[in-house]
KETOR-557478 format. One record per residue (C-alpha): z, x, y; residue number from 1. Coordinates in steps of 0.001 Angstrom, whole numbers, plus 500000, padded with zeros to 6 digits. Example, Ala and Ser with C-alpha at 12.3 -4.5 7.8 and 13.67 -1.06 7.14 Angstrom:
2
{up->507800	east->512300	north->495500	pos->1}
{up->507140	east->513670	north->498940	pos->2}
% end
This chain:
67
{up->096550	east->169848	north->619971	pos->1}
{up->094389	east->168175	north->622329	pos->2}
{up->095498	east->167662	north->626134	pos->3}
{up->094478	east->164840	north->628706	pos->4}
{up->094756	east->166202	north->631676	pos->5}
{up->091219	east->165200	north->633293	pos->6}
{up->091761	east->161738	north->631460	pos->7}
{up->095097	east->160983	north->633265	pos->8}
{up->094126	east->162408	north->636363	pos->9}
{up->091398	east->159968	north->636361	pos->10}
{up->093518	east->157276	north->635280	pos->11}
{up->096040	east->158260	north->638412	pos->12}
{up->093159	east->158118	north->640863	pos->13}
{up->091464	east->154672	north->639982	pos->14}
{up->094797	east->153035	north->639838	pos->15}
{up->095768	east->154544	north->643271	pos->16}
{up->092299	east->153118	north->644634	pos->17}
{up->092725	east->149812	north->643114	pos->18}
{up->096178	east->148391	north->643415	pos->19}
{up->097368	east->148955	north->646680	pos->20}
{up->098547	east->145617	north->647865	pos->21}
{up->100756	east->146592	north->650722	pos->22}
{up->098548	east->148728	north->651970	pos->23}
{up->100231	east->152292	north->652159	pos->24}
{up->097552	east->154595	north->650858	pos->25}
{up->095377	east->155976	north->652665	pos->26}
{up->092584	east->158501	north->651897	pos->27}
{up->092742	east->159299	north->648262	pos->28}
{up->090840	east->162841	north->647739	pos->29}
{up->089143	east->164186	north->644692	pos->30}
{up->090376	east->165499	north->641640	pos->31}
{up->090330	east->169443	north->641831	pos->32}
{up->091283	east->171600	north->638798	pos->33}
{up->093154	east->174985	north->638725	pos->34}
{up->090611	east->177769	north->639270	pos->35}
{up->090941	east->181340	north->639794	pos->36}
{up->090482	east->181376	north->643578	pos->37}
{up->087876	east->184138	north->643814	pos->38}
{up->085977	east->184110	north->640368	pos->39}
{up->086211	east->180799	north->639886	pos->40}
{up->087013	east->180059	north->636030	pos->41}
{up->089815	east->177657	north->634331	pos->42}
{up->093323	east->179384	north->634710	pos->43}
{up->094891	east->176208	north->633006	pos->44}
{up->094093	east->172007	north->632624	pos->45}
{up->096395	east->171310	north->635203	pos->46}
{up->094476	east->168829	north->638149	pos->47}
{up->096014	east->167875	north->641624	pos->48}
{up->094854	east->164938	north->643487	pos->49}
{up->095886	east->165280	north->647121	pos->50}
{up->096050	east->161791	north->649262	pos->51}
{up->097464	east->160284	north->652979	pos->52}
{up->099294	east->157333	north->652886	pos->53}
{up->099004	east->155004	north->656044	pos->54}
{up->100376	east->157218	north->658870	pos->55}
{up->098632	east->160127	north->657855	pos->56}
{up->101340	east->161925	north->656199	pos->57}
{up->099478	east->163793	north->652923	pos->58}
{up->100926	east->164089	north->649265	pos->59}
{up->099850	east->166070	north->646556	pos->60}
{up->099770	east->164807	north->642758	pos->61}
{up->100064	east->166896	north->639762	pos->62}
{up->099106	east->166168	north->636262	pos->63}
{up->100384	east->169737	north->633929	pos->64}
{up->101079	east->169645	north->630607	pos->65}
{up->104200	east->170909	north->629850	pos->66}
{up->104040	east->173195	north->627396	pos->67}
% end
């Protein structure tokens, strides 16, 4: 069965920089996936958008499929 990981995550992030009518988001980073940290290929389809909101304080968002 199919997962939609990248589709959400990109769903997540265009939403975030659209509709922020009071204001509290800040910088809104890419999309990164789950790589092996030294060779560099997929270790799963979870993606992690990391963000600031107005007084600089950073978030992370996760997207995983529960399995």
């Amino acid at each position: 069965m199919l997962a939609y990981c990248d589709k959400i995550a990109d769903t997540v992030r265009k939403s975030l920089l659209a509709y922020d009518e009071q204001g509290i988001i800040g910088l809104i980073g890419p999309i990164e996936m789950d790589l092996h940290p030294t060779k560099g290929y997929f270790q799963s389809t979870k993606k992690t958008i990391e963000m600031t909101d107005m007084n600089s304080k950073k978030y992370k968002i996760t997207i995983e499929e529960v399995i």
